[in-house]
C-alpha positions in Angstrom: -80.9 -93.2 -36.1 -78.9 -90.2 -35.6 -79.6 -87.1 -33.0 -80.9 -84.1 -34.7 -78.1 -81.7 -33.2 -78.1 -78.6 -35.3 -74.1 -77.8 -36.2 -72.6 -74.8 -35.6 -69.8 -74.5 -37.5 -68.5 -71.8 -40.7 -66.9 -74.4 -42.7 -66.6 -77.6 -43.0 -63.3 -79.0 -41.8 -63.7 -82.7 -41.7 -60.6 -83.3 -44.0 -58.1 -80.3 -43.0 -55.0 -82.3 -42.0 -55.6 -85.4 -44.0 -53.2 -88.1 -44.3 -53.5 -89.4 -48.2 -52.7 -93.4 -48.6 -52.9 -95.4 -51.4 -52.1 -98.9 -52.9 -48.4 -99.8 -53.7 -47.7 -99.9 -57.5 -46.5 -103.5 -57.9 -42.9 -104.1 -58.9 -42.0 -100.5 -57.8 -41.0 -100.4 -54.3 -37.9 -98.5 -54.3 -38.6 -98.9 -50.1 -39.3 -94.8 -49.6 -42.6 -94.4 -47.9 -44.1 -91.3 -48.6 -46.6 -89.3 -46.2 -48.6 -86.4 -47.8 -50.9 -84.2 -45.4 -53.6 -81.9 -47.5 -55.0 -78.2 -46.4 -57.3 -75.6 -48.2 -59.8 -76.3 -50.9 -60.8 -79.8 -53.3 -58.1 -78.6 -55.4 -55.5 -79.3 -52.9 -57.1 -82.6 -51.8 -56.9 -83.5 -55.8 -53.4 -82.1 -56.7 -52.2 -84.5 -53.9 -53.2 -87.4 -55.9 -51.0 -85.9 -58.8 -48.5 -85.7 -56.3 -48.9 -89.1 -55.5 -49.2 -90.4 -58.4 -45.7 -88.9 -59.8 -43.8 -90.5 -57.1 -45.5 -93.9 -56.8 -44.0 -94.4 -60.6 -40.9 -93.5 -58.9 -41.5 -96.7 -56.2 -42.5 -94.6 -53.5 -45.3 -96.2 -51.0 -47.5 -94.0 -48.7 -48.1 -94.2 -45.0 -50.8 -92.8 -43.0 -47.7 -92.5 -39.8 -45.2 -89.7 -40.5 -42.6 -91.1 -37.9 -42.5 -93.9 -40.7 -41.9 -91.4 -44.0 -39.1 -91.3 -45.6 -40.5 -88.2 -47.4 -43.2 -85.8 -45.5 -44.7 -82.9 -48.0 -47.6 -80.9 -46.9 -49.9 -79.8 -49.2 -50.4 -75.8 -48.1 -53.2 -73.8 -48.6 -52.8 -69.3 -48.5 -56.2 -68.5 -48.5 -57.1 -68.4 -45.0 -54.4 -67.1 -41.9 -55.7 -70.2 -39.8 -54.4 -72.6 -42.5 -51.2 -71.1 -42.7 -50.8 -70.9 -39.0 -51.8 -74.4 -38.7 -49.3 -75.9 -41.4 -46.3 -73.6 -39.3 -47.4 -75.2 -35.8 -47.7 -79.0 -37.8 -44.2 -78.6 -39.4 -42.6 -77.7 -35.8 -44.3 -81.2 -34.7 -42.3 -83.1 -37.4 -39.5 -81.5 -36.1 -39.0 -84.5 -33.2 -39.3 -87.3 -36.8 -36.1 -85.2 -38.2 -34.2 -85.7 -34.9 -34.7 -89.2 -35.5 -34.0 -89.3 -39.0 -32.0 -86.9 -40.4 -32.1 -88.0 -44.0 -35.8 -87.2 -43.9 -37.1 -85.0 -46.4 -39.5 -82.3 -45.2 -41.3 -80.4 -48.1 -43.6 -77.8 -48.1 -46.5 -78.1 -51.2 -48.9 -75.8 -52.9 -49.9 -72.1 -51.9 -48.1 -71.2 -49.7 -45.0 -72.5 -50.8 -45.2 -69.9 -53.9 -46.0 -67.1 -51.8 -43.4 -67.9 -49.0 -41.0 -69.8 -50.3 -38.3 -67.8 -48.6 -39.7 -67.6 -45.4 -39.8 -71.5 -45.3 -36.0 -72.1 -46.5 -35.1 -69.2 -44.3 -36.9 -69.2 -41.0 -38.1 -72.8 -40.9 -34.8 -75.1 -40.9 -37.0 -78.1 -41.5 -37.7 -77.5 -44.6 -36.0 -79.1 -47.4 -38.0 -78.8 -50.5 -40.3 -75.9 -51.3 -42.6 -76.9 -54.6 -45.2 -74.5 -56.3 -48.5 -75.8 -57.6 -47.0 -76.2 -61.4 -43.9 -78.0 -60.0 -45.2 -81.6 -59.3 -43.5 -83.2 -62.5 -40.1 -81.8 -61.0 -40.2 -83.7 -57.8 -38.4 -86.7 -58.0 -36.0 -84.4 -59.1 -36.3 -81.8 -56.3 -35.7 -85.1 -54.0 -32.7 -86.6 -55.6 -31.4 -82.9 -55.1 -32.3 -83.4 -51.2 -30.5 -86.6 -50.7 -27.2 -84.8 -52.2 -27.0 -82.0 -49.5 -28.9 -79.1 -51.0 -32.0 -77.4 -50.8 -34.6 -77.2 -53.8 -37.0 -75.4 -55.0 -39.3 -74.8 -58.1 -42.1 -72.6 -57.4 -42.4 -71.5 -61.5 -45.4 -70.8 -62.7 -46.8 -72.2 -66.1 -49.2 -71.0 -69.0 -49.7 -74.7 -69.6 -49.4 -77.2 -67.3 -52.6 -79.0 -66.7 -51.0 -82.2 -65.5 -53.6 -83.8 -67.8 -51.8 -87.0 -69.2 -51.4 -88.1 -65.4 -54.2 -90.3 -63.8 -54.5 -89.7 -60.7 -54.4 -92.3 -57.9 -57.1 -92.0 -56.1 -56.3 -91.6 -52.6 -58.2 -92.3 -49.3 -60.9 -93.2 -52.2 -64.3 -94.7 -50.8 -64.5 -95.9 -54.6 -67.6 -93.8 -55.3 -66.9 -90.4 -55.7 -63.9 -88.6 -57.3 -63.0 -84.7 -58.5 -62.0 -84.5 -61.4 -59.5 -81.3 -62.5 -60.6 -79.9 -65.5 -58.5 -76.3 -65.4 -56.0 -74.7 -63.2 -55.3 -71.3 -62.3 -57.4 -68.6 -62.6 -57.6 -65.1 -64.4 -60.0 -63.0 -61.8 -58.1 -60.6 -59.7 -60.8 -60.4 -56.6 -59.0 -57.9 -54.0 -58.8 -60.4 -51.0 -57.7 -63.4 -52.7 -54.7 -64.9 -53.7 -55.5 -67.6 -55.9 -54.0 -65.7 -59.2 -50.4 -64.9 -57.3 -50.1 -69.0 -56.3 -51.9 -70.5 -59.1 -51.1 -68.6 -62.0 -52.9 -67.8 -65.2 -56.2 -69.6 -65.8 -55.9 -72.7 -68.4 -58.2 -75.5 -69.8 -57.5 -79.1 -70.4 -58.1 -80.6 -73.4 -62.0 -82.3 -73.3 -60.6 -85.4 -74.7 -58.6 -86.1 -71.5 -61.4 -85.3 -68.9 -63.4 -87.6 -70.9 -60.8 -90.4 -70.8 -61.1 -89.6 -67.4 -63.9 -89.7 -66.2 -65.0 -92.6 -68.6 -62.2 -94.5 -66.9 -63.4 -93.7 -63.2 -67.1 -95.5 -64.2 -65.6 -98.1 -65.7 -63.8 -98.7 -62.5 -66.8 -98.2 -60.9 -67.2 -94.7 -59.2 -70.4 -93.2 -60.2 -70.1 -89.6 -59.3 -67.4 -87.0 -60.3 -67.2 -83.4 -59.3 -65.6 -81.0 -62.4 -63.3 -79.0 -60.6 -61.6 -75.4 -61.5 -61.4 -72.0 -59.6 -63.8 -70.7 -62.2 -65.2 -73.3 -64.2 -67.5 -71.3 -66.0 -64.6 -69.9 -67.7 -63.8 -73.3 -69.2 -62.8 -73.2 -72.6 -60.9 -75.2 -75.1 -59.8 -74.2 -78.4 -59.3 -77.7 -80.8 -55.9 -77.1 -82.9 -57.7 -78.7 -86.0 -61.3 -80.1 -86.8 -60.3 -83.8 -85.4 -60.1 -82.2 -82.0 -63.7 -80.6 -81.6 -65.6 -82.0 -79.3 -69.4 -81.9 -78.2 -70.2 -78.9 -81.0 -73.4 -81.6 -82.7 -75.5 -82.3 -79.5 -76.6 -79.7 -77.5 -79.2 -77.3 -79.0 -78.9 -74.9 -75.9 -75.1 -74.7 -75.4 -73.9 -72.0 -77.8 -69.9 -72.5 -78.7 -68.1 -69.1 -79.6 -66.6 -71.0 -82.6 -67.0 -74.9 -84.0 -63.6 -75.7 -82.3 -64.1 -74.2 -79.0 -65.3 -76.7 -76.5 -66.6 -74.1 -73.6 -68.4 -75.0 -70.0 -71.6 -76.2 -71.0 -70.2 -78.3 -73.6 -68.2 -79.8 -71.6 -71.1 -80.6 -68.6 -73.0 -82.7 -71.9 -70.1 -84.9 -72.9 -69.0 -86.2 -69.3 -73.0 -86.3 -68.7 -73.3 -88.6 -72.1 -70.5 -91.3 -70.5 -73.3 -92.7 -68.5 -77.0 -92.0 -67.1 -75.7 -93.6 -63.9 -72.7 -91.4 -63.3 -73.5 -88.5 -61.8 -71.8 -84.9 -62.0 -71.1 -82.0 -60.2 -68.9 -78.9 -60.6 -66.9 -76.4 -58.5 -66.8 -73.3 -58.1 -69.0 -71.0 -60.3 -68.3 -67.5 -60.9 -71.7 -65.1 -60.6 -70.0 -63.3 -63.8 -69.7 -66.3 -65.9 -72.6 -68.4 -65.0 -74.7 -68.6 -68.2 -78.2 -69.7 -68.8 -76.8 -72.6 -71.1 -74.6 -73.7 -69.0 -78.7 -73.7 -67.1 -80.4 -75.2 -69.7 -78.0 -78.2 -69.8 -78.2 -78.9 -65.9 -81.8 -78.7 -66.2 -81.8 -81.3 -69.4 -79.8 -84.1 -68.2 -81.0 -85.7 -64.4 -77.4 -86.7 -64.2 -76.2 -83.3 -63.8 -77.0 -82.7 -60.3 -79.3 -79.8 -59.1 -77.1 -78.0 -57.1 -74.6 -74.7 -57.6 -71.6 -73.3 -55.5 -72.8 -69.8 -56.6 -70.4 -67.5 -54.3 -71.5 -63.6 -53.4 -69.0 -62.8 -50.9 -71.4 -59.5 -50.3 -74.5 -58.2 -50.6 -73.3 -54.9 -51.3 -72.5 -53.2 -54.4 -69.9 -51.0 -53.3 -68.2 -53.9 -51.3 -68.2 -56.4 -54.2 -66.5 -53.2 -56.0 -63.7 -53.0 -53.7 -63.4 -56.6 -53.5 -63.2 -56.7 -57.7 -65.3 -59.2 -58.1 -66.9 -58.1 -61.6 -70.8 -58.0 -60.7 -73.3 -55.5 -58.0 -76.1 -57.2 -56.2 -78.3 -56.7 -59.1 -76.5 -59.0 -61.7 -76.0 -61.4 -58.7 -79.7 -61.7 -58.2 -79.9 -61.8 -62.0 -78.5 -64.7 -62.1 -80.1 -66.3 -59.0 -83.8 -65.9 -60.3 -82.3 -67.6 -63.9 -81.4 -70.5 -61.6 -84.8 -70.5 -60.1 -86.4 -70.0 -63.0 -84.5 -72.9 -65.3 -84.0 -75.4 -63.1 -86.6 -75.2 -60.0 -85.3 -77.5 -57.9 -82.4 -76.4 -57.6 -80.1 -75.8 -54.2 -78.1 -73.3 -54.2 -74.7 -72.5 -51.6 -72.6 -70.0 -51.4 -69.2 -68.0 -49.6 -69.6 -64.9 -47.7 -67.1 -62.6 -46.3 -67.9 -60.4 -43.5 -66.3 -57.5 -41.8 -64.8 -56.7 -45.4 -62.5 -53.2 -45.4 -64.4 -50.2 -44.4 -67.6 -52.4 -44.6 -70.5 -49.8 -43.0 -73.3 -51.6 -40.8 -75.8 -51.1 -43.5 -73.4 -52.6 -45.9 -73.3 -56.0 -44.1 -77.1 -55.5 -43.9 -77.2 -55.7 -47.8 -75.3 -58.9 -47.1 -78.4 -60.4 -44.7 -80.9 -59.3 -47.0 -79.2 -61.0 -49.7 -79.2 -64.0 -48.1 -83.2 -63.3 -47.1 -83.7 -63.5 -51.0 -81.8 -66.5 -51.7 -82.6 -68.4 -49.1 -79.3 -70.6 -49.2 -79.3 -74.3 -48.4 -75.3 -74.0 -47.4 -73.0 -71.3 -46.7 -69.5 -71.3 -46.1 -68.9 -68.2 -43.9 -65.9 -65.9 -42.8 -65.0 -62.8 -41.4 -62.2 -61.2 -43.5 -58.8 -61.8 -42.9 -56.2 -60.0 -44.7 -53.6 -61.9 -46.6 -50.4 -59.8 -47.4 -49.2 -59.4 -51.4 -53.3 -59.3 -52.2 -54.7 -56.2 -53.9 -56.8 -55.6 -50.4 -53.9 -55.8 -48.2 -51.9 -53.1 -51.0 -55.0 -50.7 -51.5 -57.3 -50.6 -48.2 -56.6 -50.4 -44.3 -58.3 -53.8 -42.6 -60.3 -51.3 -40.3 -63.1 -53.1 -39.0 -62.3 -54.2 -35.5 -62.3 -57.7 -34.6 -65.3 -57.5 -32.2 -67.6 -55.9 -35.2 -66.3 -58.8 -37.4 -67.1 -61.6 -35.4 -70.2 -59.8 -34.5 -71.4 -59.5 -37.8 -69.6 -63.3 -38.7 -72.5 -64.5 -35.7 -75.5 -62.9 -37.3 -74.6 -64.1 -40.7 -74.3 -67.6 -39.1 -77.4 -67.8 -37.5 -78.9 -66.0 -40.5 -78.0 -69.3 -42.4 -78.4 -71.6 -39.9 -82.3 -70.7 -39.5 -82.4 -71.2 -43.8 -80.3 -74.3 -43.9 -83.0 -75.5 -41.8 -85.7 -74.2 -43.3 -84.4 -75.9 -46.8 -84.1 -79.2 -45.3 -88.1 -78.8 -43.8 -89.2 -78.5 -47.0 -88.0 -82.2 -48.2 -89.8 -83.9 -45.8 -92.5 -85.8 -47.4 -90.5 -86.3 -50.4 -88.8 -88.9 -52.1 -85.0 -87.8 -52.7 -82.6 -90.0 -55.1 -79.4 -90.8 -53.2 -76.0 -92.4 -54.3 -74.6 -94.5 -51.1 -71.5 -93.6 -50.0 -70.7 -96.0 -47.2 -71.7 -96.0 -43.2 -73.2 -93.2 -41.3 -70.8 -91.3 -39.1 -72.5 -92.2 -36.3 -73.7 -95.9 -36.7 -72.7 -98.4 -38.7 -76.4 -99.8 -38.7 -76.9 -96.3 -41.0 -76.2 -95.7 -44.5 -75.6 -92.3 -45.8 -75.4 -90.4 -49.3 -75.8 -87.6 -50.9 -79.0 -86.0 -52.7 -79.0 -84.5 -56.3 -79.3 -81.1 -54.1 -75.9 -82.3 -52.4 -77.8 -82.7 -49.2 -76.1 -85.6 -46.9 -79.2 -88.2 -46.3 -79.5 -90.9 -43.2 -81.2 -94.4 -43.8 -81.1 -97.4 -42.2 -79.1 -100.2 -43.4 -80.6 -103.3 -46.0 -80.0 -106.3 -47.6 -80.9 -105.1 -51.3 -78.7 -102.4 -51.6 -75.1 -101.3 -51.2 -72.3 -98.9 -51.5 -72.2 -97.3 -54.4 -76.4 -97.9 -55.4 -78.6 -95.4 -55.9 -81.6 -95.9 -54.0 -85.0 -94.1 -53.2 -85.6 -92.3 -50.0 -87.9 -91.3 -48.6 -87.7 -88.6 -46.0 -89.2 -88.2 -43.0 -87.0 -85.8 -40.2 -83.8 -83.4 -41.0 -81.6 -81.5 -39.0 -80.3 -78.3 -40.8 -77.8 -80.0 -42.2 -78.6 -83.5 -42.9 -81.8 -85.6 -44.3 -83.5 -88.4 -42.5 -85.3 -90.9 -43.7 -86.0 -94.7 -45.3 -85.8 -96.6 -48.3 -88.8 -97.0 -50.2 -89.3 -99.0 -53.8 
């Protein structure tokens, strides 16, 4: 079995830099290979499949080598300065492929090429093509403009585009597990974030087609999808006439504004209803949106996982004020005890931002004490970093020094560190249902899988189960991060 080191890290950076490879689409081969590198959030990772998707109907194939690509895109990421930094330092190490090949084509996808397009055509000669997140359908186009001497970019935003009539190839897929998009964009304008400037206006795609969807991945045998939107509490789909409606006869709890509005909870019930054995997950919740039936249904379906991103970003009222983000500690805890009171079991994660402009020691203290009420199970943690054309960056001087931040950053992470493991400790001695994933990490004699808490669980290896099986487990050690334990009938 595994070692029970206890990690020490603020996020969880496993797929940063990931090269994306998929099957070739037979009797398509136009003999382009294709290498796609993703950065940032599941968003990214899933957009890349889009991406993917568009040009393997165009004959491209895919290649885990970029000195074999034809085409190299990067899928970019604004929301952290590392990121960008990293995705500057990677393109100067394709630099050596162009030498080689100058008819490569070098592109630069997703966040940051909105926000700097002009930087990248400008100061980094590499690049050829500079696409925004809305722009996907324009890119065989955007190539063909490449291969005849120009630059191109299309970094338009839409009030539309959903990209919901393209099925995604699933790339990198261990056949299992699978995000699903089910909106884009996003409508909250919280001070350090620039989501709304790269993504655009928040918009819903119709239920219909995340049904399809998703009903398509079971079929095909995945058995766990995770609903994904920057707010997906804000979901909400308006049917154009009575044939449309979806979802507004079955759940008692889930309260539509109108017959032909389809909203969040809704939604969670129909993919839910596919199958009892797919499971479902969403990402991210907004603390201002979160309603109790969007509750209610988590808690009436076991398909619906027990677990919620619920982000707080502070503890403090008058930071969370600066930082717009809608909701004071009081309505956050609010909505934490309706969580804790609807659905017991439930684990609960979060994002915090330390070091925030003009934060006050006994600010950030708020922020510890929050997280001595909630008692997180996982936290992804930063200190602030301010990221130009944002409201923060216009409005407020980035005045804590660096040494306070990363001060404050270290008490926060061993603040979650000591609850992460305190969560796990209290599953010993109890019998968690897991969905197999594949081989352990660390040994292919374990497999591991997640719990309906979205805890990852260790377990030796057996002749009556497989990949893609739920089975029963029973625990029996944990590290702060990670469940040990055996299969049981």
């Amino acid at each position: 079995m595994m070692d029970l080191e206890i990690p020490d890290k603020t996020h969880d950076e496993s797929r940063q830099g990931e090269a994306l490879v998929l099957e070739p689409v037979a009797g398509k081969n136009n003999g382009r290979k294709l290498y796609i590198e993703s950065y940032g959030c599941a968003m990214n990772f899933s957009d890349s499949e889009i991406v993917a998707s568009i040009l393997a109907e165009q004959g491209f194939e895919t290649t885990a080598d970029h000195s074999l690509a034809d085409v190299i895109f990067i899928n970019t990421c604004s929301i952290r300065e590392n990121a960008e930094q990293r995705v500057r330092n990677r393109l100067k190490e394709f630099t050596v492929a162009k030498v080689k090949n100058p008819g490569l084509v070098v592109g630069v996808l997703g966040c940051m090429a909105e926000r700097l397009k002009s930087k990248f055509l400008e100061e980094e000669k590499l690049v050829d093509v500079v696409v925004g997140p809305d722009a996907y359908r324009n890119l065989p186009e955007l190539i063909d403009q490449v291969d005849s001497g120009q630059k191109a970019v299309n970094v338009l935003l839409s009030r539309e585009e959903t990209y919901a009539d393209i099925s995604p190839v699933r790339l990198n897929s261990n056949g299992i597990n699978a995000f699903v998009s089910i909106m884009r964009g996003c409508d909250n304008m919280c001070s350090f974030c620039v989501v709304p400037f790269t993504r655009g206006r928040e918009r819903s795609r119709d239920p219909k087609s995340i049904i399809a969807e998703c009903t398509d991945l079971f079929n095909k045998g995945y058995r766990e999808v995770t609903l994904l939107g920057q707010n997906v509490d804000s979901y909400k789909w308006k049917a154009s006439s009575e044939s449309e409606v979806l979802g507004s006869e079955s759940n008692e709890n889930a309260d539509t504004t109108s017959e032909s509005t389809t909203n969040f909870a809704n939604l969670l019930e129909l993919v839910a209803l596919i199958n009892p054995d797919l499971r479902v997950r969403f990402s991210t919740s907004h603390p201002k949106d979160i309603t109790d039936d969007v509750l209610y249904t988590i808690n009436q379906y076991e398909n619906i996982c027990n677990y919620i991103h619920l982000p707080v970003q502070s503890g403090n009222s008058r930071i969370l004020e600066m930082m717009n983000r809608t909701y004071d500690r009081e309505w956050y805890i609010n909505r934490i005890d309706a969580i804790r009171r609807i659905i017991p079991d439930c684990a609960v994660s979060t994002d915090v931002i330390t070091g925030f402009c003009s934060e006050t020691d006994e600010e950030h203290y708020d922020t510890v004490t929050m997280m001595d009420y909630v008692k997180y199970d996982f936290a992804y943690m930063f200190k602030y970093s301010e990221r130009p054309g944002t409201l923060a960056a216009k409005r407020y001087a980035d005045d804590i020094p660096e040494e306070i931040k990363q001060k404050r950053l270290a008490q926060i992470v061993a603040k979650q560190q000591e609850y992460s493991f305190y969560r796990m400790q209290a599953r010993i001695g109890k019998i968690e249902k897991v969905l197999i994933e594949g081989y352990s990490k660390k040994s292919d004699k374990d497999y591991c899988g997640r719990s309906d808490q979205n805890a990852m669980v260790i377990f030796p290896v057996g002749d009556n189960y497989k990949p893609g099986e739920y089975v029963n487990v029973l625990i029996e050690k944990t590290t702060s991060a990670t469940l040990i334990g055996v299969v049981v009938e």
